[in-house]
Every structure is written in C-alpha cells, then in structure tokens.
N, C-alpha and C positions, 0 to 999 in steps of 0.2 A: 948592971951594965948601962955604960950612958946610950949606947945604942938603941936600948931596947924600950928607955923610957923616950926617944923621940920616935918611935915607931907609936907607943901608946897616944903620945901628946896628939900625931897626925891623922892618927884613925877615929878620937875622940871627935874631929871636925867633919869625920865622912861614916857616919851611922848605919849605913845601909851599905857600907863595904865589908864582909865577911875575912875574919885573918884567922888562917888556919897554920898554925906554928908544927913545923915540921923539924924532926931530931933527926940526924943520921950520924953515924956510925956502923960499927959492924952489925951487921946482917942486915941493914935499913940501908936499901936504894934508893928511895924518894930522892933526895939531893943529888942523885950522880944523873938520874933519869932527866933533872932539869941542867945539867951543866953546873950547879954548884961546888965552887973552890973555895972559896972565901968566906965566912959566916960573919955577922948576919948577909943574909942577903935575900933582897924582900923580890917577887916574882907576882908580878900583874898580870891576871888570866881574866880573858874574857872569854864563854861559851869554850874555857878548857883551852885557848890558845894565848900564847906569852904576848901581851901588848908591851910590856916595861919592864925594866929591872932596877933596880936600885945594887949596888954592894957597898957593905960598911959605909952608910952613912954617916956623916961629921955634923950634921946639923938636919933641923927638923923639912928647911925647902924640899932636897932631894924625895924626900920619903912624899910630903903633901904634892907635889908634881908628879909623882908615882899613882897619887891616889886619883890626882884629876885625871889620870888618861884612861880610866875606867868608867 
C-alpha cells in the first residue's frame, strides 16, 4: 500500500520515534478507543496523550509534520 510505504519513508528520518501498528477488527477495540474511522491513520501520543493525527495520508509531508510534533 502506497500509504504504508510513506509512513516507512517518514519514520526512517525520526529513529527515536517508536510506531506501534495496530489492527482492529472484530473483537479488537484499540481503533474504536482512539476514535478511528478511516485506516491508515497515524496517532501521535506523548506520555499516552494524542498530540496529532494524520488520516490517509497522500504524501510523505503530512506523516513527517505528524512526527515533528513529538
């Protein structure tokens, strides 16, 4: 998915930011607990609270703007 490889390209530039890829579906709440509708959609947590969000990014800015506000 071309989504997935600018999510790679942008976290490549920020090494010391942890991406933990989360699946939902049935019986997995994780996504409904964050408000997620739309996949991808990337969620910037500082100390466990949402600073940023990105949904279905189109290009790699979104996502590296996502990672500086960490």
């Amino acid at each position: 998915h071309y989504e997935f490889r600018l999510v790679a390209e942008a976290l490549a530039e920020f090494p010391s930011v942890e991406h933990i890829k989360v699946e939902d579906g049935p019986g997995r709440s994780r996504g409904r607990s964050f408000r997620v509708k739309l996949w991808p959609t990337l969620i910037a947590l500082r100390d466990g609270i949402e600073v940023a969000r990105t949904v279905r990014p189109e290009a790699v800015e979104p996502v590296r703007a996502l990672m500086q506000q960490l």
